[in-house]
MDAnalysis code that builds the backbone (N, CA, C; Angstrom):
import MDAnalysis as mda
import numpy as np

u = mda.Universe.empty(288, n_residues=96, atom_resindex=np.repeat(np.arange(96), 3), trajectory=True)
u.add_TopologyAttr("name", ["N", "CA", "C"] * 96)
u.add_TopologyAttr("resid", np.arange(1, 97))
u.add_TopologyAttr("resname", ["UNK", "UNK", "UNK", "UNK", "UNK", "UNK", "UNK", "UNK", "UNK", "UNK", "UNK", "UNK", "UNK", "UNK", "UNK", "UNK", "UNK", "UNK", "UNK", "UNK", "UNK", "UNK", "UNK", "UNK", "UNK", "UNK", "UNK", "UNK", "UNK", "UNK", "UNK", "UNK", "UNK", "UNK", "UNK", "UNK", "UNK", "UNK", "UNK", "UNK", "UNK", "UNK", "UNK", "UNK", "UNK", "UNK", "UNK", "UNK", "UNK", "UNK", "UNK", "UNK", "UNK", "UNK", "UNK", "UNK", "UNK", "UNK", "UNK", "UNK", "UNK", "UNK", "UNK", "UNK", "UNK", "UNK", "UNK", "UNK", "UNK", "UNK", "UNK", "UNK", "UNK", "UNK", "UNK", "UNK", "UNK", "UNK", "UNK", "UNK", "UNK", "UNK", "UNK", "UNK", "UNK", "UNK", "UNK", "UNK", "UNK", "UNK", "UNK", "UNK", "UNK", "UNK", "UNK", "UNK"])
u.atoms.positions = np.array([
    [31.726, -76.293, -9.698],
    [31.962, -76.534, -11.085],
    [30.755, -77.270, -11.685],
    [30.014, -76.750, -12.815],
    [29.282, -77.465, -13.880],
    [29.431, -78.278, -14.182],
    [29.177, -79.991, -13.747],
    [29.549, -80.851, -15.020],
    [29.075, -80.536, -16.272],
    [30.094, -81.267, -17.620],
    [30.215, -80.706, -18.604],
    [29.008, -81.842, -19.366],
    [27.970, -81.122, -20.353],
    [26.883, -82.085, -20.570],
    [27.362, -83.035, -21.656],
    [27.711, -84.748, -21.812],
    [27.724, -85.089, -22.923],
    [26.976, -85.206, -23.773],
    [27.248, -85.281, -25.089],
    [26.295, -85.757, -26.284],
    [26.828, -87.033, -26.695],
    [25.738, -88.023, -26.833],
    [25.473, -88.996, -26.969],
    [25.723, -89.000, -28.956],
    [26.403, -89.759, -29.425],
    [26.085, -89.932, -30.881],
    [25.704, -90.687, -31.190],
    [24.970, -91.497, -32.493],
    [25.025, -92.853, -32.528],
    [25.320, -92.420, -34.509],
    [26.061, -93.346, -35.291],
    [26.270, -93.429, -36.535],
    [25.995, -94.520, -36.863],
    [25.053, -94.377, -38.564],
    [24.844, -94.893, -39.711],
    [25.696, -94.988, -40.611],
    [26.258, -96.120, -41.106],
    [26.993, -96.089, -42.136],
    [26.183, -96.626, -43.279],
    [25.864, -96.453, -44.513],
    [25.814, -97.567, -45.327],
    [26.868, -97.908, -45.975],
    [27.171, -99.111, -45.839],
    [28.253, -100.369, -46.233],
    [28.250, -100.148, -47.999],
    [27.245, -100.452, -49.209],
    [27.304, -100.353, -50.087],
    [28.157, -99.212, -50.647],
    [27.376, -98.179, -50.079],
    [27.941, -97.078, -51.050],
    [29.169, -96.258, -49.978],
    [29.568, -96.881, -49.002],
    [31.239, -96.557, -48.570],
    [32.142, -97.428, -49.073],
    [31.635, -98.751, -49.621],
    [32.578, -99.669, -50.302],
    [32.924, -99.115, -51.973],
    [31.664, -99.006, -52.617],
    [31.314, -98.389, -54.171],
    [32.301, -97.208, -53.868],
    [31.748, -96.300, -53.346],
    [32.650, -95.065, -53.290],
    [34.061, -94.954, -53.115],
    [34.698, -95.911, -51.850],
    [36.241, -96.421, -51.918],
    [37.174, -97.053, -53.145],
    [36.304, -97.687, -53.739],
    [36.396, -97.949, -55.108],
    [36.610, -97.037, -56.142],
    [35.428, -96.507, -56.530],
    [35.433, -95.093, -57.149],
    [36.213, -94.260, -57.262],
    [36.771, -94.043, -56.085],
    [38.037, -93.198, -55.802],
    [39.133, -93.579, -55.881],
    [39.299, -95.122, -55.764],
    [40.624, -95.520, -56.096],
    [41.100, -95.337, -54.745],
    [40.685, -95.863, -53.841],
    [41.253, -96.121, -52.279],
    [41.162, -97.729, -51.779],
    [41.732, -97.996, -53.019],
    [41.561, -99.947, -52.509],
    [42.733, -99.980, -51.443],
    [43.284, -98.821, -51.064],
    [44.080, -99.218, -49.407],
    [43.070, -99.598, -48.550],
    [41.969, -98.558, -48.506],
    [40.959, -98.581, -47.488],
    [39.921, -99.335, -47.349],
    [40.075, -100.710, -48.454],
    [38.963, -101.688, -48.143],
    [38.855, -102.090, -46.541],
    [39.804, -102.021, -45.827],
    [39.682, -102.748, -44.348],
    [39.440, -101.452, -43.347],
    [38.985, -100.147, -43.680],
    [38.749, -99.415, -42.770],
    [38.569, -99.431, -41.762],
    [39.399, -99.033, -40.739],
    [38.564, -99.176, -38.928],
    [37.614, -98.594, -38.942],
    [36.246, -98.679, -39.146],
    [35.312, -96.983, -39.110],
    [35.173, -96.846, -37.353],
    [35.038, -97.310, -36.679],
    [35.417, -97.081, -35.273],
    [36.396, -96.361, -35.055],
    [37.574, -96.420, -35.520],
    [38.952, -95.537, -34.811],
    [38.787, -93.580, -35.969],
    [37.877, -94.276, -37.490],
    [37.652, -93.460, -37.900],
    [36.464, -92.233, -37.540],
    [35.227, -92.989, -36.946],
    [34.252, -92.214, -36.277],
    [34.705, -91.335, -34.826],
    [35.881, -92.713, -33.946],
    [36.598, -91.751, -32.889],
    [37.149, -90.323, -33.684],
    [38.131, -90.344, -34.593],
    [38.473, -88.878, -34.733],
    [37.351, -87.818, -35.514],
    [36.656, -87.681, -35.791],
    [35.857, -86.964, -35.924],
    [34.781, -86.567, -34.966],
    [35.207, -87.267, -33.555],
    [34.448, -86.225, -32.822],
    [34.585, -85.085, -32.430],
    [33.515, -84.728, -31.799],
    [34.086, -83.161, -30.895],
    [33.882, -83.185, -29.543],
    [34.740, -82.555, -28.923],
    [35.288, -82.489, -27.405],
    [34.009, -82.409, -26.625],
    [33.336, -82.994, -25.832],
    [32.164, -83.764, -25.168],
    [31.221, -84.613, -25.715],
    [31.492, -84.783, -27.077],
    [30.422, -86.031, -27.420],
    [31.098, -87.870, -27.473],
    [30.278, -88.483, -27.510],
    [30.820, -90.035, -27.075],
    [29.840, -90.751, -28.136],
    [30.417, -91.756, -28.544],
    [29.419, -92.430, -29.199],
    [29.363, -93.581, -28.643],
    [27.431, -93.945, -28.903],
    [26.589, -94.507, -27.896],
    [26.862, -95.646, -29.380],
    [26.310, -95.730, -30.269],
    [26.731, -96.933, -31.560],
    [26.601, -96.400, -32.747],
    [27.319, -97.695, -33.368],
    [27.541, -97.857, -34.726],
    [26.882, -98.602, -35.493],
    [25.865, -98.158, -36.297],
    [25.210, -99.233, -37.147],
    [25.817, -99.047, -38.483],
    [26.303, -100.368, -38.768],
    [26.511, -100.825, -40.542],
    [25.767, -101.808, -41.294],
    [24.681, -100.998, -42.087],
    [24.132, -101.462, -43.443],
    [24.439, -101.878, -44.191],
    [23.898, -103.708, -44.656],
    [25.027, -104.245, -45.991],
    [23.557, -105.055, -45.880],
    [23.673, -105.936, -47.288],
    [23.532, -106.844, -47.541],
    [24.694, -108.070, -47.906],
    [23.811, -109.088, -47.595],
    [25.105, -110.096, -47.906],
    [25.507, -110.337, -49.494],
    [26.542, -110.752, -50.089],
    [27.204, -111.084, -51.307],
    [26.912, -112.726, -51.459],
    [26.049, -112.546, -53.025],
    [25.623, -113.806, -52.988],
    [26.027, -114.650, -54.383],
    [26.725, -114.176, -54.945],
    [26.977, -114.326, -56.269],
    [28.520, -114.808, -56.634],
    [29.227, -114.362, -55.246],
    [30.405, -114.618, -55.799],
    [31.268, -115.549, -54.148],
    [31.729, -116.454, -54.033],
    [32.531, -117.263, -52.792],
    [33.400, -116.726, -52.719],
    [34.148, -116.145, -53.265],
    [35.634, -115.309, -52.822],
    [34.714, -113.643, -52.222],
    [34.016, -113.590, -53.065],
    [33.913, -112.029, -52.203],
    [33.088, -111.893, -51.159],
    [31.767, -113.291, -51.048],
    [31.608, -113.742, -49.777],
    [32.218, -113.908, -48.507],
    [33.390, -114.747, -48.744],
    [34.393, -115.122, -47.457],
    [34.907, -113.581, -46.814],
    [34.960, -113.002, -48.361],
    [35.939, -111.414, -47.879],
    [35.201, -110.765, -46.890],
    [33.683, -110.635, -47.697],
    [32.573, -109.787, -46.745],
    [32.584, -110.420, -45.707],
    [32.620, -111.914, -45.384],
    [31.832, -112.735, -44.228],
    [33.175, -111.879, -42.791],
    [34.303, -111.793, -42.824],
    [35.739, -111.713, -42.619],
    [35.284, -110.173, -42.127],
    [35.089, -109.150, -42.870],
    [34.979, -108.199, -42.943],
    [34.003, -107.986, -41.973],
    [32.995, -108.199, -41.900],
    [31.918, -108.185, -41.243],
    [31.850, -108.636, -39.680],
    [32.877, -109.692, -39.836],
    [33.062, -110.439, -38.443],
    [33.833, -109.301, -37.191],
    [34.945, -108.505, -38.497],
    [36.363, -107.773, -37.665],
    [35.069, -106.394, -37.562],
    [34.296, -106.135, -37.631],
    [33.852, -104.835, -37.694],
    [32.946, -105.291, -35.880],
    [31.923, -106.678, -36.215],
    [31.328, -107.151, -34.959],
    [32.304, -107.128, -33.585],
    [33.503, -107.642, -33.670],
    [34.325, -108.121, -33.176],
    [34.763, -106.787, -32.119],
    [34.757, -105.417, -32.714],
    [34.989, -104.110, -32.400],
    [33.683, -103.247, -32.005],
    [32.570, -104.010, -31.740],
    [31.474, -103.426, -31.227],
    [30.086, -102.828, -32.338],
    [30.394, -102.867, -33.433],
    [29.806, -102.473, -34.281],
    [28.459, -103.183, -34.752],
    [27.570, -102.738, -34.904],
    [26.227, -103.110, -35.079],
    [25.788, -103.254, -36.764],
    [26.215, -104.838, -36.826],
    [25.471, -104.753, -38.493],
    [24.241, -105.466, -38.454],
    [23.641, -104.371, -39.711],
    [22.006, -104.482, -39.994],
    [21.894, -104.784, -41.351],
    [21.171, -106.314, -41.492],
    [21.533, -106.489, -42.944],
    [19.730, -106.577, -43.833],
    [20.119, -105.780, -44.850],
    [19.194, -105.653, -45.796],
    [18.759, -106.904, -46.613],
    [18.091, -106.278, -47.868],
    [17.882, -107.471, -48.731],
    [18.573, -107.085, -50.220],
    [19.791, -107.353, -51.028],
    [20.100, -106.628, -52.389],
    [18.790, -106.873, -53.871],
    [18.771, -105.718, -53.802],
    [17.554, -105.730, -54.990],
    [18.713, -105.503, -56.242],
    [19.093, -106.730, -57.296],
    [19.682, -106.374, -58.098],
    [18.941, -105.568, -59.090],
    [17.532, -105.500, -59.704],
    [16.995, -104.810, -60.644],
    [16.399, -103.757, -60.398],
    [16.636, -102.927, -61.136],
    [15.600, -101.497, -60.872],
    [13.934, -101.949, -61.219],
    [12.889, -101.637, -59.892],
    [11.772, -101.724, -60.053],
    [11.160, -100.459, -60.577],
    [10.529, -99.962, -61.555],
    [9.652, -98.515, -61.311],
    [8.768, -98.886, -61.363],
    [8.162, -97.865, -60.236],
    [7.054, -97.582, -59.411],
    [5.911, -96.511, -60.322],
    [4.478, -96.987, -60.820],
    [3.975, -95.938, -61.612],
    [3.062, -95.184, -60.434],
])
């Protein structure tokens, strides 16, 4: 018998615009998403995932939505998940 070859995955999330977008849509159920139990079902039958990176910057403007993110951020670490944090550029720069 062949062993069967796995594929290795690894996923990118960005944090901003899966939060914006949950919003958007009007899925404030899904502010606490597992994306782990969610990335498990979307695999396919021999692939495994190797990690999870989540893109955020931190919330600096507001202490309640700080604590939320800080919370949020912790339960995502807590489950293996790899956050990578940016820098928030509130203003649009253009570039000539």
């Amino acid at each position: 018998m062949v062993p069967q070859k796995i594929e290795r995955i690894i996923v990118y999330i960005d944090g901003f615009n899966l939060y914006f977008g949950m919003l958007d849509a009007n899925l404030d159920d899904c502010k606490w998403l597992n994306i782990k139990s969610l990335v498990g079902s979307l695999l396919k039958p021999g692939q495994e995932v190797k990690d999870i990176k989540y893109f955020t910057s931190r919330v600096t403007n507001n202490p309640d939505k700080q604590k939320r993110q800080a919370t949020y951020i912790e339960a995502l670490e807590a489950v293996g998940i790899h956050v990578v944090y940016g820098r928030y550029q509130a203003h649009n720069v253009e570039c000539f």
